[in-house]
Structures are given as C-alpha cells and as structure tokens.
N, C-alpha and C positions, 0 to 999 in steps of 0.2 A: 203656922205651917212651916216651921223654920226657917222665915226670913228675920236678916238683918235689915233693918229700914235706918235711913237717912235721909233730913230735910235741910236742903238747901237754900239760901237766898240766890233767887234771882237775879244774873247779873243786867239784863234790863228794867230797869227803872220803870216803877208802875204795874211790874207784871207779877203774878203767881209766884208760891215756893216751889222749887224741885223736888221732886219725891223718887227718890233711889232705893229698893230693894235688893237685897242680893240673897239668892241660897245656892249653899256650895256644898256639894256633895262625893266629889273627891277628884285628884289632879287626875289629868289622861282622857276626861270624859267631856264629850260634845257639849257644846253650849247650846243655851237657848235664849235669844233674848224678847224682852215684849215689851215694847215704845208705844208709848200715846200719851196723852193729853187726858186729863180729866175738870171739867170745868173751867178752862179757861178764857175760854171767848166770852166777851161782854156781847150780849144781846144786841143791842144798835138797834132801837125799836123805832128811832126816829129816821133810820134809812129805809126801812119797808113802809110797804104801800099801805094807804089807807085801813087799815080793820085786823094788819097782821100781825104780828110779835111772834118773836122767837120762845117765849113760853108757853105756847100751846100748838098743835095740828090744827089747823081750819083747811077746808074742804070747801074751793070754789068750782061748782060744775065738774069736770072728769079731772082736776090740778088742787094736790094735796100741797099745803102752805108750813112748813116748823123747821126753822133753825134748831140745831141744839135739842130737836127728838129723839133723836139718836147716838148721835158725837160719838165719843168713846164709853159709854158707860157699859154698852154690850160686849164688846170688845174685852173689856180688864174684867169684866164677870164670867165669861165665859173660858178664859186664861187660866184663873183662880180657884174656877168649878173643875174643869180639867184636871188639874193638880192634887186636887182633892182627891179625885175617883184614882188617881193614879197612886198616889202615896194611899189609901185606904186601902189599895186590891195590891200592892205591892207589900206591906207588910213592912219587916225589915230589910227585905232584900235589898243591897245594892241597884243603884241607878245605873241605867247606860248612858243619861245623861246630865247634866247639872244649869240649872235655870242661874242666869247674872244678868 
C-alpha cells in the first residue's frame, strides 16, 4: 500500500521491537497519524483468578472474562481496511491528505 516500514529495537529492555510505517504523499497535505500497540502485553495468567487467562473470553454469570480479546488488533485492521477502500475508489488522484 505504499508504505515505508521500519523496525526498531526497543529502548526498554525485555520489551518488543518498534514498528514504524510511513506513507507520504506530498508536502502541504494534512497528516494522519495511527498509534497502537500490537501484541505486546504478556498475558500474567498467574495474576487472574482462578479458571481465567488472558487467552480466551470466559463467561461467568452476566461478567464476560479476556485480556487481550481485543487490544489493538481491531484497531490497526480497521486503519489498513480504510485505506485500502480509499486508495482503491481514489484511483490516481492526488490526496488531501498523507498518512505518517
């Protein structure tokens, strides 16, 4: 999709690599930027209660139970789907604005 991608090391010790994309589409034009996190929380299954873990939804009574169901995965899919429909219905035409 015409990004530049870059992986960084982490300057916290123990932690994930940075992951940078950039697409640029021409000076003068609005930015857009989109922040999150993908996988990087460690689970900690030995801090939830009894029968939970962070790798699955469990359903106690009317209280749904998952770390990490969610997190950012919808988030950076839904960013990337966007873009798609946009650069596909746009064609060649110039942007109004430029994703960094």
């Amino acid at each position: 999709m015409g990004f530049t991608v870059a992986i960084h090391p982490n300057p916290q010790h123990g932690l994930g690599p940075i992951l940078v994309a950039h697409r640029h589409e021409g000076e003068g034009l609005a930015r857009v930027l989109f922040y999150g996190h993908g996988d990087t929380v460690r689970g900690l299954d030995e801090d939830w209660s009894a029968g939970l873990s962070h790798r699955r939804l469990i359903e106690r009574g009317d209280l749904w139970y998952g770390r990490k169901t969610e997190d950012n995965k919808g988030q950076h899919a839904l960013g990337l789907v966007a873009l798609e429909v946009v650069l596909a219905a746009r064609g060649d035409r110039p942007a109004s604005f430029s994703l960094c």
